[in-house]
TIMI-2910 file (N, C-alpha, C, CB; in pm, 1 decimal, decimal comma, always signed):
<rs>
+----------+----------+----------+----------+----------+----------+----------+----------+----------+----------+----------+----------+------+
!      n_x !      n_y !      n_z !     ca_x !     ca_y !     ca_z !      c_x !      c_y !      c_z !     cb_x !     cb_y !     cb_z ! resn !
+----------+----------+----------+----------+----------+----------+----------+----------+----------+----------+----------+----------+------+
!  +6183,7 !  +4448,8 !  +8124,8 !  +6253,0 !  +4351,5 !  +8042,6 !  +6156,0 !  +4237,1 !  +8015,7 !  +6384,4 !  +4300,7 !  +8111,7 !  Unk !
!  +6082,2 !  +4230,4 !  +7859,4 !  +5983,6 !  +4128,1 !  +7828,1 !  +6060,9 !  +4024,1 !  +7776,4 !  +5873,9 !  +4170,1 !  +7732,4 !  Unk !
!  +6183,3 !  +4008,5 !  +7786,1 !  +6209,5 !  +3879,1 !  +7715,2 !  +6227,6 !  +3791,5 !  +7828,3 !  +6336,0 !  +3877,7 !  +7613,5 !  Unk !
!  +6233,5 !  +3676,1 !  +7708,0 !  +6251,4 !  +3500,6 !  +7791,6 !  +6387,2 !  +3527,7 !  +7870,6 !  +6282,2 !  +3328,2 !  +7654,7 !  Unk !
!  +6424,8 !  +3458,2 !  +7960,7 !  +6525,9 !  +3396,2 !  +8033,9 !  +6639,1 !  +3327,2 !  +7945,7 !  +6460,8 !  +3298,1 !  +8122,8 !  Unk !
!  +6732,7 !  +3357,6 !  +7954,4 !  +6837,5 !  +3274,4 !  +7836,5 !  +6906,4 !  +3166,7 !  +7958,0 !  +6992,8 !  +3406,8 !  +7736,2 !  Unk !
!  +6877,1 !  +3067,7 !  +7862,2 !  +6938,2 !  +2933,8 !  +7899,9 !  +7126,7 !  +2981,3 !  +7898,9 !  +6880,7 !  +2790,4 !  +7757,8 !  Unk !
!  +7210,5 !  +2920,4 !  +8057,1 !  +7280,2 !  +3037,2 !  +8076,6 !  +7407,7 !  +2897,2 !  +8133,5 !  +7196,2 !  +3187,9 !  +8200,5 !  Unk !
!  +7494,8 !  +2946,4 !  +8134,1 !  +7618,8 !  +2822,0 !  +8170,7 !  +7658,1 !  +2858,2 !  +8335,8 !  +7795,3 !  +2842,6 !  +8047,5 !  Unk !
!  +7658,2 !  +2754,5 !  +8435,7 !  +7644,6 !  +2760,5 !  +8584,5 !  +7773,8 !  +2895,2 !  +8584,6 !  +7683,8 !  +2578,9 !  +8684,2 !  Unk !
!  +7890,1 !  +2911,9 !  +8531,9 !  +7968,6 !  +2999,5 !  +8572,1 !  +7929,6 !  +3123,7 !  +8535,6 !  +8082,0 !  +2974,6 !  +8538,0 !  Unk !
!  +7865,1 !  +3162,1 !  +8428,9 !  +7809,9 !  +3318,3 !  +8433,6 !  +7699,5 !  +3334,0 !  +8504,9 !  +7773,8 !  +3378,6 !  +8302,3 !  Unk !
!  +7626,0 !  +3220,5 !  +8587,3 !  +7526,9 !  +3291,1 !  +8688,5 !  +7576,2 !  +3328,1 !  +8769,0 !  +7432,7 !  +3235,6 !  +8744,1 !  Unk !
!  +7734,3 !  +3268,2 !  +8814,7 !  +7777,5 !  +3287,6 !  +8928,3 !  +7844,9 !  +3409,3 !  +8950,0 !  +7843,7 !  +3193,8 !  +8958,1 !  Unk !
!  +7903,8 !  +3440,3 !  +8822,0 !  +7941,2 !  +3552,6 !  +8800,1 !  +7806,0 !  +3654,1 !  +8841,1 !  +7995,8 !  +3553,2 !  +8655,0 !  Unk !
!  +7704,9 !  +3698,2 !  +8768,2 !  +7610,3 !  +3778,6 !  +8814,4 !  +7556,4 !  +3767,3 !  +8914,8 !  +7535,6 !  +3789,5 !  +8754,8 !  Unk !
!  +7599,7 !  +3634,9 !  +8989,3 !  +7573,7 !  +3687,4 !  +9165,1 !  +7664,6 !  +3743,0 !  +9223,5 !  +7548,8 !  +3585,3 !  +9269,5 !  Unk !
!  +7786,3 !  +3700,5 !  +9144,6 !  +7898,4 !  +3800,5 !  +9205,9 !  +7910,8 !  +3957,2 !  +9243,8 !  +7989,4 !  +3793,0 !  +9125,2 !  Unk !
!  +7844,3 !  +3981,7 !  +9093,3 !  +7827,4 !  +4139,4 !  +9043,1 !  +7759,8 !  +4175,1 !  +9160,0 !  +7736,5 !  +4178,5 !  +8892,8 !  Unk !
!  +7628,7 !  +4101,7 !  +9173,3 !  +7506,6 !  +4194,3 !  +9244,5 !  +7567,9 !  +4141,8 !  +9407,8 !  +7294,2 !  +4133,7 !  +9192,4 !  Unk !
!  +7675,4 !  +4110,9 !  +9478,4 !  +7734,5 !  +4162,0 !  +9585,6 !  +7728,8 !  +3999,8 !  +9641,7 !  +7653,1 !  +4301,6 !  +9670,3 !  Unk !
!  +7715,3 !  +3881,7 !  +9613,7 !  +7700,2 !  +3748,4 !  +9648,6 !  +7813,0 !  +3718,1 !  +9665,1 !  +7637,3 !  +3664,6 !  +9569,2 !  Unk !
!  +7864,0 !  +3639,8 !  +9769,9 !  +7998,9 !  +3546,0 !  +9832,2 !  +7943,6 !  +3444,6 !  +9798,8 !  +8050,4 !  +3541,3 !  +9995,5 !  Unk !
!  +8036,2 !  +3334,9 !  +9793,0 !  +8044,6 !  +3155,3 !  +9811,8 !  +8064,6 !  +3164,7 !  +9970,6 !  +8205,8 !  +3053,8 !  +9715,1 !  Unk !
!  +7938,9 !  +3091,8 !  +9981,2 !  +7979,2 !  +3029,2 ! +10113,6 !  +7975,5 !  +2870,1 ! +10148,5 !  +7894,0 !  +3090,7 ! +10208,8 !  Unk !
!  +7966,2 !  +2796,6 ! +10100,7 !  +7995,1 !  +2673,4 ! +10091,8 !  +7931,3 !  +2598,8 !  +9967,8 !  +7960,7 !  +2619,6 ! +10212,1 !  Unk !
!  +7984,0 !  +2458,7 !  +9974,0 !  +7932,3 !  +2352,6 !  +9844,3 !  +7884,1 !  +2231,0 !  +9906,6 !  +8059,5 !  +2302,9 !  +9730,1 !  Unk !
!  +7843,3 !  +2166,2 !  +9877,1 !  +7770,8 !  +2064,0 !  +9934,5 !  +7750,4 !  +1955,0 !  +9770,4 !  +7606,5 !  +2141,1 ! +10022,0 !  Unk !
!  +7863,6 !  +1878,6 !  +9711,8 !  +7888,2 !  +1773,6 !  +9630,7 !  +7889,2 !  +1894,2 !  +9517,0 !  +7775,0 !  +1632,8 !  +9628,1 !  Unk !
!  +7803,9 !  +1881,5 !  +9344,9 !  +7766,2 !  +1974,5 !  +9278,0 !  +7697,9 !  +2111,5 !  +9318,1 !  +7706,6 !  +1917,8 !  +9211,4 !  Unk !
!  +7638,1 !  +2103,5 !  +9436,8 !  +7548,1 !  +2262,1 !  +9467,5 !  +7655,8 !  +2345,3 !  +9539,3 !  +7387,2 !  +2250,2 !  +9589,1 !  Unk !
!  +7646,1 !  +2467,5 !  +9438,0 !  +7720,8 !  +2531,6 !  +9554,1 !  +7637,2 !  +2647,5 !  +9604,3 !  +7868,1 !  +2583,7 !  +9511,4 !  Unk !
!  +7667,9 !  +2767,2 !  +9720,9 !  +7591,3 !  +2824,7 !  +9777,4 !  +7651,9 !  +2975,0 !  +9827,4 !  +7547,8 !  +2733,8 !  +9869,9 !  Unk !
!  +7598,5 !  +3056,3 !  +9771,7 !  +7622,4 !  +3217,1 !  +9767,2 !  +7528,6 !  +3260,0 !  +9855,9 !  +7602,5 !  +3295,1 !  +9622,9 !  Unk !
!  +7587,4 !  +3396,8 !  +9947,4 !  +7545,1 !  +3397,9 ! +10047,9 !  +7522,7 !  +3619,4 !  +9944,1 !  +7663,7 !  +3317,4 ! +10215,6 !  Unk !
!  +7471,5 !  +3659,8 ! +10011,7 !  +7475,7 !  +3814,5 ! +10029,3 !  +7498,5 !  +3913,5 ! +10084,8 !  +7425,9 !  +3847,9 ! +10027,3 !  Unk !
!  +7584,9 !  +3977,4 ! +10055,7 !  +7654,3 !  +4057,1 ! +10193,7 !  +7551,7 !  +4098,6 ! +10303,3 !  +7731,8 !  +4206,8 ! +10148,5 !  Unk !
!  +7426,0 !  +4113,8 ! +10292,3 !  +7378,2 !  +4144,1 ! +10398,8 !  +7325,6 !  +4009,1 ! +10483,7 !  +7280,6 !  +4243,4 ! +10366,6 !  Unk !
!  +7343,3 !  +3902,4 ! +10407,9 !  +7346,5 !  +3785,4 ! +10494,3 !  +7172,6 !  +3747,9 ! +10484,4 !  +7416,7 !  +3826,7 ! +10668,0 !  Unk !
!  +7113,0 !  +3843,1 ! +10378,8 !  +6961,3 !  +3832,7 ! +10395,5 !  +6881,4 !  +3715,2 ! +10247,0 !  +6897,9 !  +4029,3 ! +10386,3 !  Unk !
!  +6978,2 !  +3702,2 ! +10216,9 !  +6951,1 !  +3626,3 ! +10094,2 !  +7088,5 !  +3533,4 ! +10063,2 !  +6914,1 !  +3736,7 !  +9966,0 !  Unk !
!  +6999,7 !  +3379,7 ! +10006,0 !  +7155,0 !  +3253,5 !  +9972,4 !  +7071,7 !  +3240,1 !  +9846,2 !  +7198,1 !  +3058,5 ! +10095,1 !  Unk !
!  +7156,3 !  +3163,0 !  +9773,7 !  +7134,4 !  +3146,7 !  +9623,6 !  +7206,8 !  +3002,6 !  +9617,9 !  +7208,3 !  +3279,3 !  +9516,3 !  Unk !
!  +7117,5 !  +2900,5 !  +9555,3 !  +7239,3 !  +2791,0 !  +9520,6 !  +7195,2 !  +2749,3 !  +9385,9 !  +7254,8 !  +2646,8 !  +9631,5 !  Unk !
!  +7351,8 !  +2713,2 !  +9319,5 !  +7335,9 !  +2679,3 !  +9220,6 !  +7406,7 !  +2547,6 !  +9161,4 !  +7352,8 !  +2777,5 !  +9170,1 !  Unk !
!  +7360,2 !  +2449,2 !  +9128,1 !  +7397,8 !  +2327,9 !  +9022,6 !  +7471,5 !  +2333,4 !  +9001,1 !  +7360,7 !  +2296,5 !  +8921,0 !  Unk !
!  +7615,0 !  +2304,2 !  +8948,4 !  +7739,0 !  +2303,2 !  +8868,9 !  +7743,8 !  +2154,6 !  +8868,1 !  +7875,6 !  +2384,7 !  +8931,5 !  Unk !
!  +7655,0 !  +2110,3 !  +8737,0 !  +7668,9 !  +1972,7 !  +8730,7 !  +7754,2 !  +1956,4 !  +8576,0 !  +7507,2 !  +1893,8 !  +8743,7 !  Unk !
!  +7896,7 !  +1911,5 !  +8615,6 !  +7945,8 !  +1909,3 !  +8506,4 !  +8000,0 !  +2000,3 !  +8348,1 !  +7884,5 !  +1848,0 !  +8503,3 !  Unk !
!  +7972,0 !  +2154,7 !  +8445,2 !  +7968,0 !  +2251,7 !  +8321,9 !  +7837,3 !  +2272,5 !  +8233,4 !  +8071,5 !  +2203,6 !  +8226,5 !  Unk !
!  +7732,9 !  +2184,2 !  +8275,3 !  +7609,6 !  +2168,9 !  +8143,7 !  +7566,6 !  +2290,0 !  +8185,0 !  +7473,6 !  +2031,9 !  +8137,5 !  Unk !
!  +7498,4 !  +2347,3 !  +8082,6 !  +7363,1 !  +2489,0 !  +8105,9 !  +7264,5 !  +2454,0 !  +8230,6 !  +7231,9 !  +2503,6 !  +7942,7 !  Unk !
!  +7233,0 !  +2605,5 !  +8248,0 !  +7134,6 !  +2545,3 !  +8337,3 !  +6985,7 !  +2581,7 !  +8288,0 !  +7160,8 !  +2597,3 !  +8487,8 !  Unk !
!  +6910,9 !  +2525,0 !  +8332,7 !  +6783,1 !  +2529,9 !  +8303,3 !  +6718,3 !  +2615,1 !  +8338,7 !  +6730,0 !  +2449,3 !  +8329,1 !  Unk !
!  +6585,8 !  +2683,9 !  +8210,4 !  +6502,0 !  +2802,7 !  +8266,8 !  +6454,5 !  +2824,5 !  +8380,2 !  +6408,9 !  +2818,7 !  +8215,4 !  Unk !
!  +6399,8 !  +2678,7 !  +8497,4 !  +6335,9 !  +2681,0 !  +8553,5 !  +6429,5 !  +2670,5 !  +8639,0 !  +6244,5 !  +2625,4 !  +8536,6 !  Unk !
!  +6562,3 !  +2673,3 !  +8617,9 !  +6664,6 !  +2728,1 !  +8776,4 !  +6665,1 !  +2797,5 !  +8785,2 !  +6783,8 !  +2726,4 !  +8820,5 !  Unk !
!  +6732,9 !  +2899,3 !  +8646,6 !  +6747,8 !  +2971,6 !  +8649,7 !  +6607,3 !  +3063,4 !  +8724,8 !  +6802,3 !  +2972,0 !  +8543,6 !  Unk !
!  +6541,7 !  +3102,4 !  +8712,4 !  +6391,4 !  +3126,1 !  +8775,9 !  +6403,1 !  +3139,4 !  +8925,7 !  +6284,0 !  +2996,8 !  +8744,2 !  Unk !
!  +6432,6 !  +2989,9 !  +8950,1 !  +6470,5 !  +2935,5 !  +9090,3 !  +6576,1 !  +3043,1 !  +9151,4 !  +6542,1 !  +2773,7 !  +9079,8 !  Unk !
!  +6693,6 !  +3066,8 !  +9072,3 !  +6766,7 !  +3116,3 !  +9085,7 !  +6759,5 !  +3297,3 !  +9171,2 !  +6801,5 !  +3083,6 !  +8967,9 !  Unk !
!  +6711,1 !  +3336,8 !  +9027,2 !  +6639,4 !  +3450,4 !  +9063,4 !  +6570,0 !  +3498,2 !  +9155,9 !  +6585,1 !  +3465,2 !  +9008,0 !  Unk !
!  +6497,5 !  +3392,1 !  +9235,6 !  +6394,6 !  +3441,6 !  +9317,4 !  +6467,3 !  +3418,1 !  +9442,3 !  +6249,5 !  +3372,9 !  +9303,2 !  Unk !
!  +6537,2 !  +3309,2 !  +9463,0 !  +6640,2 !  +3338,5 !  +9621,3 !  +6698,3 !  +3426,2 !  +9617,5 !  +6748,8 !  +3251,8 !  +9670,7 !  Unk !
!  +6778,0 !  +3485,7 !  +9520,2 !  +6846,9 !  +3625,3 !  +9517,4 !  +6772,4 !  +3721,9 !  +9607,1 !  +6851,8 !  +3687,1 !  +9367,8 !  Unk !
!  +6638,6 !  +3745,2 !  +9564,1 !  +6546,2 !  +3822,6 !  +9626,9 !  +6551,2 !  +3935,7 !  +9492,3 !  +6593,2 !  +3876,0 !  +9798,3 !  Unk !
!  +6617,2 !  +3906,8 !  +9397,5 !  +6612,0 !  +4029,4 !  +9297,4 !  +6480,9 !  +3995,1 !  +9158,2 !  +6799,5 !  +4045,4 !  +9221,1 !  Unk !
!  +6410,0 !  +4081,5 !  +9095,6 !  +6325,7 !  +4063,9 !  +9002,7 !  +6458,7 !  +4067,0 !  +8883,8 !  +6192,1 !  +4182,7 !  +9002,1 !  Unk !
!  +6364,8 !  +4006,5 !  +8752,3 !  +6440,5 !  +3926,6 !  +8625,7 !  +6551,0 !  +4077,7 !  +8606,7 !  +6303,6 !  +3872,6 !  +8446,0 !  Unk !
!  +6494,1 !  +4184,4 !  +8579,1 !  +6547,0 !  +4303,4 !  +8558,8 !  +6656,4 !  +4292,8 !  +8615,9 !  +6479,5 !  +4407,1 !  +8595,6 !  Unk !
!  +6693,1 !  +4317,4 !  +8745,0 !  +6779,2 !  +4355,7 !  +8860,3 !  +6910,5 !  +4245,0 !  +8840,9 !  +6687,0 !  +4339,4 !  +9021,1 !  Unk !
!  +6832,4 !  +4144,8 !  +8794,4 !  +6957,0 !  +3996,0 !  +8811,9 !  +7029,5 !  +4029,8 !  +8707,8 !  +6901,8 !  +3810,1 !  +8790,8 !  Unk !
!  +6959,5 !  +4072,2 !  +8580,7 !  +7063,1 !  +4045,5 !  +8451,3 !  +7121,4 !  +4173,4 !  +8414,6 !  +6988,3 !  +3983,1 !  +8311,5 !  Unk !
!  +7065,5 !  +4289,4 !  +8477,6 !  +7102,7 !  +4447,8 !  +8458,4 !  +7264,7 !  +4454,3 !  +8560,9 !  +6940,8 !  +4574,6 !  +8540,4 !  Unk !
!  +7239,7 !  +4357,0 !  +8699,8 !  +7339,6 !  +4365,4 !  +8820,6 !  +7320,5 !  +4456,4 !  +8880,5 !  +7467,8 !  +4369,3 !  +8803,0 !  Unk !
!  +7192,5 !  +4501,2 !  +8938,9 !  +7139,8 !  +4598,1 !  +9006,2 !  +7080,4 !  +4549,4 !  +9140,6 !  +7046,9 !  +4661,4 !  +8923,3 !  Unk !
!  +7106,1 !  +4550,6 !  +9246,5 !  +7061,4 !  +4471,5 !  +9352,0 !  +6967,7 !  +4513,0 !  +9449,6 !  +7157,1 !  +4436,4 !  +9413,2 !  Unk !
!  +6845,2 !  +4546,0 !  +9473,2 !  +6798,6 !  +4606,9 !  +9590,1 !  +6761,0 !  +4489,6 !  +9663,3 !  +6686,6 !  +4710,6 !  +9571,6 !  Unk !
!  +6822,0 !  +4492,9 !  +9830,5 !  +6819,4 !  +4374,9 !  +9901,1 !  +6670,3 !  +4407,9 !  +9958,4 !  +6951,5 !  +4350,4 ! +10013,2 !  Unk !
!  +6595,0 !  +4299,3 !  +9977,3 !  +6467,1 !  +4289,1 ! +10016,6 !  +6454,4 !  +4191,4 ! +10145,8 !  +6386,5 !  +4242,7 !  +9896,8 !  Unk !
!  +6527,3 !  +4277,9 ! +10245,8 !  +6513,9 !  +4163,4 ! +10368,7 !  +6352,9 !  +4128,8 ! +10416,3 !  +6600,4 !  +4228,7 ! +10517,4 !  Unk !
+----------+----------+----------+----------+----------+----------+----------+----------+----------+----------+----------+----------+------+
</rs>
């Protein structure tokens, strides 16, 4: 997958951590924090106000998952403890 990263709204990331097997496990003010069923990977994300989030969270995003760009936006998960 050669394309850019789409600038993306905090609730459909959360959704595609959902997909790829991610719980909420706590919030801490705006951040909240997804955990992975194998407990080997957290993900947090911004929910500041509904605004988009940015490429370079999104990024951010991606890489705590432990999943490559492919895997995140396909919802394909191989856990990489």
């Amino acid at each position: 997958m050669g394309e850019k990263l789409l600038i993306e709204s905090a609730t459909r990331i959360i959704k595609r951590l959902q997909e790829l097997g991610f719980k909420f496990d706590r919030s801490k003010g705006s951040h909240k924090q997804y955990i992975c069923e194998k407990k080997c990977h957290t993900a947090t994300v911004a929910t500041h106000g509904g605004k988009d989030i940015s490429k370079s969270d999104i990024q951010s995003i991606i890489r705590q998952s432990g999943c490559t760009k492919d895997e995140f936006y396909l919802g394909i998960k191989k856990c990489k403890k």
